[in-house]
N, C-alpha and C positions, 0 to 999 in steps of 0.2 A: 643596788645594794645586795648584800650577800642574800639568802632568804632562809631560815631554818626549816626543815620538812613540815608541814603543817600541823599533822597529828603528833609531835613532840613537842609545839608549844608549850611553855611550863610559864606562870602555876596551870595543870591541867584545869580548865576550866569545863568538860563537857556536861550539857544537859539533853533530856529526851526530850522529845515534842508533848507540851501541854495540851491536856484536850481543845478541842473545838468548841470555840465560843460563836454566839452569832454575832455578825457583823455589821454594823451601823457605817453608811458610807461617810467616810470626812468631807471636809470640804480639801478637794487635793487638785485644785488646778491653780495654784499661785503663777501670778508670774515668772517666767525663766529668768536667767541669766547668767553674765561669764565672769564667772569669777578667773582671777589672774593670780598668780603664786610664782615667785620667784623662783628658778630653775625647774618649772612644770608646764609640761604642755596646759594649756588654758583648756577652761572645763564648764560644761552647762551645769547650772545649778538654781534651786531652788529659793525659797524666798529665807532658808532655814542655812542657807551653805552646805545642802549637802547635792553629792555629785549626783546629778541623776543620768540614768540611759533611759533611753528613749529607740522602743522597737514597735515598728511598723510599715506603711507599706504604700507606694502611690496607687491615688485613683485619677482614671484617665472621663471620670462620668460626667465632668461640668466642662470638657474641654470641646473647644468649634474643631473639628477635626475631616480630615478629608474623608468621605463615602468610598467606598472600597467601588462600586459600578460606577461612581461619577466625581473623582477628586476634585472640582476644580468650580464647577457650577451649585451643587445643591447647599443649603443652608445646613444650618448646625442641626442634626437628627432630634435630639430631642427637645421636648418645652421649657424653657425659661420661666414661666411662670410657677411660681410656688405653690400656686394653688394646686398643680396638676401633680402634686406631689401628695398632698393631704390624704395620708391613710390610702393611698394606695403607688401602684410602679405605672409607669407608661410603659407601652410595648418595648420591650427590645429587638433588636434586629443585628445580624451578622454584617450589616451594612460598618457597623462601626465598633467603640466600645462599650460594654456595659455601663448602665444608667446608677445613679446612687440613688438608695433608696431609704426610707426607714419608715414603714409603712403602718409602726405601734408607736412612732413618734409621741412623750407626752408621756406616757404610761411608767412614766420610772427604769432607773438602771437594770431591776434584775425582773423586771415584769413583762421584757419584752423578750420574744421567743429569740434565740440566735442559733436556731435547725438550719440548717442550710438551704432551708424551701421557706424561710422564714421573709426575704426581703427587706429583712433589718440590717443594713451593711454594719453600721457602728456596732450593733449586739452582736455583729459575726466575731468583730474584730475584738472587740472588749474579754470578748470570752474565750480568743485565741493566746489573752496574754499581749496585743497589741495596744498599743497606747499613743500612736503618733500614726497621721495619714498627712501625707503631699500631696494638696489638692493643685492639680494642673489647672490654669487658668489659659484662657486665650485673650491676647490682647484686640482678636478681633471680634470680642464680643462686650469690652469694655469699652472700647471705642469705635461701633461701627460704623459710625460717621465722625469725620473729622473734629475732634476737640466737642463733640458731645459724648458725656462717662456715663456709661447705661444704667440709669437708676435700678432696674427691674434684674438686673445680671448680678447687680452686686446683694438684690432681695435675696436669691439664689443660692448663692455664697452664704450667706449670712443662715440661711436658711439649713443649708447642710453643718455650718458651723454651731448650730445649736442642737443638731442631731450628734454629731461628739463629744458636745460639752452634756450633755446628758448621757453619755457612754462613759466619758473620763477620758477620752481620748484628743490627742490639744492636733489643732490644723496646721499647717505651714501652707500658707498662700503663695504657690507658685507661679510666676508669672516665665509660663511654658512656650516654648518653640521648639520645631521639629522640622529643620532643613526652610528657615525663616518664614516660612508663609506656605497655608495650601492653595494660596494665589500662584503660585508659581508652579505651570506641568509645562509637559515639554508638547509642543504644535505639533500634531502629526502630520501637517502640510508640509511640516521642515524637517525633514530627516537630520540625524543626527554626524556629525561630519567623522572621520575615519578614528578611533580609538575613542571612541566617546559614544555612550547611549541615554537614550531618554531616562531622565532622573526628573522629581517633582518635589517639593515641599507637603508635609502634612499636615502643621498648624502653629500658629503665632501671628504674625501682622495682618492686618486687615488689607484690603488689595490697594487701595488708596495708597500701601505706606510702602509699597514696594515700586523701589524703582531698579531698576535690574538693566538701565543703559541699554535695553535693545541686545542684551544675551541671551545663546539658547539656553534652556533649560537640557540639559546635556551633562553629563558626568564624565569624566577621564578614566579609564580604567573601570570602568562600572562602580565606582566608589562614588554615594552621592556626596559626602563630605567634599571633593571635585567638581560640585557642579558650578559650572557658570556662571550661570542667572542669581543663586543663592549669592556667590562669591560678592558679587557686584551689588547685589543688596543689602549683606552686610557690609561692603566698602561705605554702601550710602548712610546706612546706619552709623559705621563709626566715627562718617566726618559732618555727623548730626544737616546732612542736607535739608535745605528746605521742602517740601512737597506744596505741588502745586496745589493748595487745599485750604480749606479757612484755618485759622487759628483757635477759633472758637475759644472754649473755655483751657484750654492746653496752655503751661504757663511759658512756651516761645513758638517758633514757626517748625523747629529742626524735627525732625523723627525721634530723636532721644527726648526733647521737649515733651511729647507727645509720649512717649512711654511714662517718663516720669511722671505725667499727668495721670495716668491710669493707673501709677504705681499710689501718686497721690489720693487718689479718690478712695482706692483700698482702705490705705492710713486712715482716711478719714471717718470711713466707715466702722474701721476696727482698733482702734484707737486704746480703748477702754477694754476691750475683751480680752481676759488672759488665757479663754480654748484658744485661742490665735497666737502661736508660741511664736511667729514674727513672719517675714516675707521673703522669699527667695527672687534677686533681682534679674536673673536672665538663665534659661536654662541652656545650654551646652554650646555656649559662645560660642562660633565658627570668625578666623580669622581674616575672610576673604579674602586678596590679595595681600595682605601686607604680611610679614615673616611674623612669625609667631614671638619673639621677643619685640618685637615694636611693637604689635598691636598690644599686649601686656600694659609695656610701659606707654603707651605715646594714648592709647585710647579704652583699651575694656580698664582699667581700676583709673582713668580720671574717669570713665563715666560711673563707675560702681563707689567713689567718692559723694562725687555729684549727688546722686541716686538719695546718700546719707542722708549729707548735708539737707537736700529737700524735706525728706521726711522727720528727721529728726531736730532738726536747727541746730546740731554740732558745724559749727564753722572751720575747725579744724587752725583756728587766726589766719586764715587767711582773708583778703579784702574783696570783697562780693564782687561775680563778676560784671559786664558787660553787660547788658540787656540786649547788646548788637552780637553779643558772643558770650551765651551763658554757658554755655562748654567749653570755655577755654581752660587751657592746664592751669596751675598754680594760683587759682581763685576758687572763690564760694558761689554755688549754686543759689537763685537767689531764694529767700525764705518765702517758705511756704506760708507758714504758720501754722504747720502742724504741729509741730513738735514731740511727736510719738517719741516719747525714752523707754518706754516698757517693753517694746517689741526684740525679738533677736533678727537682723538681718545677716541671709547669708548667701551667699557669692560662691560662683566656680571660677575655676581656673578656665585656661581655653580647652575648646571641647577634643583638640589635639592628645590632652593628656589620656583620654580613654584607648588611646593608642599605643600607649607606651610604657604605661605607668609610673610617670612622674610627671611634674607639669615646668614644660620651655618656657619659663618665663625666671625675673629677676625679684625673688619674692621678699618684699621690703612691705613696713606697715604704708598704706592710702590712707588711713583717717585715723582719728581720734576718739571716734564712738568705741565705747569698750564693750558692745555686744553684739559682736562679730562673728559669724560661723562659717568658717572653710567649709564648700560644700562638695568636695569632687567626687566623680562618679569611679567605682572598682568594677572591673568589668573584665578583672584578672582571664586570659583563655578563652576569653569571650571577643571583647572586640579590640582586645590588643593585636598588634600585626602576628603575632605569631601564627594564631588561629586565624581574624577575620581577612588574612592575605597569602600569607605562607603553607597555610595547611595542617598545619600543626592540631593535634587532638590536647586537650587537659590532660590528660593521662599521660604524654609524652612531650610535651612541650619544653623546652631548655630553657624559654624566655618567658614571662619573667620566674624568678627561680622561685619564688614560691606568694602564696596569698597575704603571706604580711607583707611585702614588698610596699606594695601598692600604699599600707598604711603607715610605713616606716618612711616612706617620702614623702606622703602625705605629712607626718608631723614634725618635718623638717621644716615644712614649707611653713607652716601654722605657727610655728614657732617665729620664725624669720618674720612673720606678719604676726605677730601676737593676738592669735585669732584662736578659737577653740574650734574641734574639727565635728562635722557630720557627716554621715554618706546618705545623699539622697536619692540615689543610685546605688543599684547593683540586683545583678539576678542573671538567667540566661535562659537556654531550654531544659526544661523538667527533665528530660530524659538524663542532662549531665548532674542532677541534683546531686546522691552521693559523693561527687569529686568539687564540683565548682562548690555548689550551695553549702556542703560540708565546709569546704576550708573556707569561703568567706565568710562566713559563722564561727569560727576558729577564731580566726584574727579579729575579728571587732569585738571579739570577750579578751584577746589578747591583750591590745591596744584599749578597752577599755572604751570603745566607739561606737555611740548608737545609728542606726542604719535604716533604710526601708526600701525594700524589694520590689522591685520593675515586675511585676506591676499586682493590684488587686483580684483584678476579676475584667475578665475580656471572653470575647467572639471569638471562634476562627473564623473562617473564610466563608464569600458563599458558592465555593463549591462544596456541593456536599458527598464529593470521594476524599475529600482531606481527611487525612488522618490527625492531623494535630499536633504531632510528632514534635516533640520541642518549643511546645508553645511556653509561654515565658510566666501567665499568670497563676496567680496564685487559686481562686477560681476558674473554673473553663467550660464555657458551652459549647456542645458540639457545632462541626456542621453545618450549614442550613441554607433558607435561601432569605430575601430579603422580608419576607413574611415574619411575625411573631417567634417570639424564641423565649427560653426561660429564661427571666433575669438573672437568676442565681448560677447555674449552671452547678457545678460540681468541683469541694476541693480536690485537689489531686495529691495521693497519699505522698510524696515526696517532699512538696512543700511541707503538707502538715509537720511530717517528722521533724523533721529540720527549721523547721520556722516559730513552733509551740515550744516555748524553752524556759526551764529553770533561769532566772536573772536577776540581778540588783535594781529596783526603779530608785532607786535613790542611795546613797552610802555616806552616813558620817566618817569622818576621817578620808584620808588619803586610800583608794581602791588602787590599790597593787595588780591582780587581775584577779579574773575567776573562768569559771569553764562550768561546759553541761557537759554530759557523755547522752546523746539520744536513742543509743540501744540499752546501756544498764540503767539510766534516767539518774544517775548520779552527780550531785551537783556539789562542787567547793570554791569558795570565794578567801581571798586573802585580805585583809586591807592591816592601816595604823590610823590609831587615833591618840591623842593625847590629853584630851579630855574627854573627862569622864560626863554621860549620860544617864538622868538617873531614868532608872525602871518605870514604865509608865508615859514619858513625855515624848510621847509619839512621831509628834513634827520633829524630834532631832536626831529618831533613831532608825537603825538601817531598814529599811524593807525590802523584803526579798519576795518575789512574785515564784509561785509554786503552781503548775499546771496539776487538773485535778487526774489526772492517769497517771502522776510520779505521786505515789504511797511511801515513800521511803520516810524517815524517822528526820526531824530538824536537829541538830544537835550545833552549841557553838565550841570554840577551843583557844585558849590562851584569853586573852582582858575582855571580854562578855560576858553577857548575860540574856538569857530568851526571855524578853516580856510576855507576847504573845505568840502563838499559833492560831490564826482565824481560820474557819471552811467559809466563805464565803456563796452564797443561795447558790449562785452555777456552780459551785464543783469544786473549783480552783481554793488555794490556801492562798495568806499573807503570811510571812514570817514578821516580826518584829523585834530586833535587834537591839539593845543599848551594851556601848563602847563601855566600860570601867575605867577606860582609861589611862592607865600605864603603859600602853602602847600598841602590839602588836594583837590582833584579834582574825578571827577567820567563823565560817559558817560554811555547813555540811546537811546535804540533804540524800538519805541514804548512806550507801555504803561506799565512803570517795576514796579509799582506799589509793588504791590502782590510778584515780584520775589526779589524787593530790599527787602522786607520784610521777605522773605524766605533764603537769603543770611544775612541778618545780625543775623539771627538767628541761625542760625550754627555755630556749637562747632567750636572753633578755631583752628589753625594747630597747632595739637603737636605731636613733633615727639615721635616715642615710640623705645625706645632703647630696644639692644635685651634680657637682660633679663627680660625683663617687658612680651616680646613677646614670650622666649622659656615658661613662667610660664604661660602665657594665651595657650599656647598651650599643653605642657602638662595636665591643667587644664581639656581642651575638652576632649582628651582622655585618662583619667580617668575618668572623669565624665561617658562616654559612655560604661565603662565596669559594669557601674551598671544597663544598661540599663535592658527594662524584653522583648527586642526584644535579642534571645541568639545568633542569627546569626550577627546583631550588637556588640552586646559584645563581640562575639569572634573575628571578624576581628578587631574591637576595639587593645584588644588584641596582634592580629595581626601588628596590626600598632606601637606597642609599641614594640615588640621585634622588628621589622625594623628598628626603628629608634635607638633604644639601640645600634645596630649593625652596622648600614651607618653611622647615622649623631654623634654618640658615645654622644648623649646627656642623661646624667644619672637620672634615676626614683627618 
């Protein structure tokens, strides 16, 4: 729709910011869910219907993850026991990544220190303005024995889960893999045969659950996304093989049996908890052998149906399947009897898409549960081919043409599956912050998309001449060797500026967009509502999250009205908004002059469906095979018989 400049909305409605009141925490972790609206992208929403965003950030602390001196033999680095938790940190070590901590656990929201020498990860995060963490899970530590679900793993879980829900901050239970298994390194008895180098897995299946047919563990091109051994292991995964192994409590024999089992035991656990804003079912699907449009359709969404169907008892009408073939296409997974409705479950595309940005697949609704979240990763100039192959810098890349791309086929796709979108993903190295972290912060206040940053807080190396150079998290410890190291480590001024942001946690009405500017700290949101809100009724009206170093004045403009301004103990303000109603309305923090100016002038959201996106992408690389750099043109090239052959998309 047309949009009128903001600060001319008429009837002029502005107000200044009302003193500061103190602040009484609500009770604000309802249940999420997706609300659906006719010609609108589908949208996370509260138990009130109002839209909410959701910013924050993964932690890699409760993941079985490979040791950086010994990938392949040593157990999970840190204690599973909860107790070893209690009011204080276990060592950390550069061996891996940092541990989760909350060491004032108990002590109330604004009682516990969040200094960054504090060890209270959730009071880091609460009082950065984050409100949502991706806890990576491994499934080799829910199931480390065959179809037995690790009581004490899931204490854990549960354990960190009540340290956010006493922050305010809701989980999403990620059920993580990283090149399928750190059961899989490459034998150094067997060298790696001519165009192919030793590539490894970092974490996800237990070793049991990998069968890899006698593959090396060996990458094509140094790309571990090529290797092997993985390839072959997800083949085995996607044709739900059986493993030579008990069945135990797993409800079949197959390897997705056995996921689903450990995805079961979650539900089971978390069933009732609304910090637990839902479960993410597989993290960055790799298609193994089969082309990236088969595996789509023929196997990852029937098993990401499936996956539902288990947890939830949405049968989708179809007739339960087989007990000899509970993975078969066009049947129901059999019933759990869990029946979790209250959770959001959500789904990636193939992990292809981080290559391209958009995702090769045929995107049509899998189920009939209606709380569904697109979850694909943006990784814009990062580990799209331009940059992770070709060479290309952010600063000069032609492909893809800019940071909303990614999200403009993203909600092609979401649309076409009638699924509301998140990014569980996205970030790169600190040093590209200004350009990357900038414009993917742009475009998810564009698009209106809540997000969380790869990663929270990690180790470098243990070498200790590393410099660090582009490390990716958001905290970072130097250095070191495999000895004690601080847990906390250090923000890094890049994230902070760019991650700490002026934003909407929730908007009655239809949110149009909005924007922060993090050098003037001026913030302007657009939305419509049509009914009116009256003054006071808190759960229906907007709030707006105010970091406490933007001082600027709250004012609304056109059908508002400002109930409150809160300083809340750390620093930070809430705004509190009520619509009036008659339709269009906006909120300004500071001076948005220049940036409402900057926001009405940007191209509108359209989404771009994928053949609009395989033909701009093709486009590029053709184009680069005329290039008169010939090492360009021939990985050029290169990229095109790749793609002919993975993604089976034709020249």
């Amino acid at each position: 729709m047309k949009r009128l400049p903001f600060l001319l909305f008429l009837p002029l409605a502005l107000a200044c910011t009302p003193a500061a009141k103190t602040f009484t925490p609500p009770d604000d972790m309802p249940f999420l869910h997706v609300v659906h609206k006719a010609g609108q992208l589908p949208f996370i929403a509260d138990a009130y219907g109002r839209q909410v965003i959701l910013r924050g950030v993964n932690s890699e602390g409760l993941e079985d993850e490979a040791w950086r001196s010994d990938p392949n033999t040593k157990p999970m680095f840190y204690p599973t026991d909860p107790a070893a938790y209690l009011g204080k940190c276990p060592a950390n070590s550069n061996e891996v990544a940092a541990p989760l901590c909350e060491v004032d656990a108990g002590k109330g929201r604004y009682t516990q220190s969040s200094a960054v020498t504090s060890q209270n990860d959730f009071a880091q995060m609460r009082q950065r303005g984050l409100n949502f963490v991706r806890l990576a899970l491994s499934w080799s530590q829910l199931e480390p024995e065959p179809g037995n679900y690790k009581t004490a793993y899931l204490e854990q879980v549960a354990q960190v889960v009540s340290w956010a829900k006493e922050q305010g901050v809701y989980v999403l239970l990620d059920m993580h893999q990283d090149q399928f298994s750190r059961s899989i390194q490459a034998d150094p008895a067997k060298p790696c045969g001519q165009g192919t180098d030793p590539s490894g897995g970092f974490d996800g299946a237990p070793a049991w659950a990998v069968l890899a047919d006698g593959k090396p563990s060996c990458a094509a091109l140094g790309q571990s996304v090529l290797n092997a051994a993985v390839s072959a292991a997800f083949d085995n995964f996607w044709k739900n093989t059986e493993a030579p192994v008990a069945q135990g409590d797993a409800p079949g024999k197959g390897l997705q049996d056995h996921w689903i089992g450990a995805m079961a035991a979650l539900a089971k656990r978390f069933k009732d908890e609304p910090a637990v804003i839902g479960y993410e079912i597989i993290n960055e699907p790799q298609p193994g052998s089969f082309a990236a449009y088969d595996v789509s359709d023929n196997y990852l969404y029937p098993f990401y149906s499936h996956v539902v169907q288990a947890l939830t008892g949405v049968r989708d009408g179809l007739p339960p399947c087989s007990p000899l073939q509970p993975t078969a296409n066009n049947c129901a997974y059999p019933d759990l009897g869990i029946r979790d409705t209250n959770h959001l479950v959500f789904f990636e595309p193939i992990a292809l898409r981080n290559l391209i940005d958009f995702s090769p697949q045929h995107s049509k609704p899998f189920s009939t549960y209606p709380n569904l979240v697109f979850a694909p990763h943006t990784y814009s100039h990062v580990f799209t081919i331009d940059s992770s192959f070709l060479g290309f810098h952010p600063d000069n890349s032609p492909y893809p043409p800019s940071y909303d791309y990614a999200y403009a086929t993203a909600a092609a796709e979401a649309i076409a599956m009638d699924t509301a979108i998140f990014v569980t993903e996205f970030g790169g190295g600190s040093g590209d912050d200004a350009v990357v972290l900038a414009g993917e912060a742009r475009a998810q206040e564009h698009w209106a998309i809540g997000s969380a940053l790869w990663t929270w807080k990690s180790n470098c190396g243990l070498d200790a001449k590393s410099t660090c150079e582009g490390a990716w998290s958001y905290f970072l410890t130097p250095p070191g060797g495999p000895g004690p190291q601080p847990q906390n480590g250090l923000p890094q001024p890049s994230r902070e500026k760019f991650m700490v942001r002026v934003y909407p946690r929730a908007v009655a009405g239809r949110l149009v967009d909005y924007a922060f500017d993090p050098d003037s700290h001026a913030f302007v949101l657009h939305a419509t509502e049509s009914q009116a809100v009256d003054v006071g009724d808190k759960a229906n009206e907007t709030l707006v999250w105010i970091a406490a170093d933007v001082t600027g004045a709250v004012a609304v403009n056109g059908a508002a009205a400002i109930d409150e301004v809160t300083t809340m103990p750390d620093g930070n303000r809430v705004a509190w908004i009520a619509p009036t109603g008659s339709s269009a309305y906006g909120v300004t923090v500071g001076d948005a002059t220049a940036l409402d100016a900057k926001l009405l002038a940007a191209p509108p959201r359209v989404p771009i469906d994928q053949a609009t996106a395989t033909a701009a992408f093709k486009a590029f690389v053709i184009d680069l095979q005329s290039s008169p750099d010939a090492n360009l043109a021939s990985k050029a090239a290169l990229v095109q018989g790749i793609v002919e052959n993975i993604l089976k998309i034709a020249w």
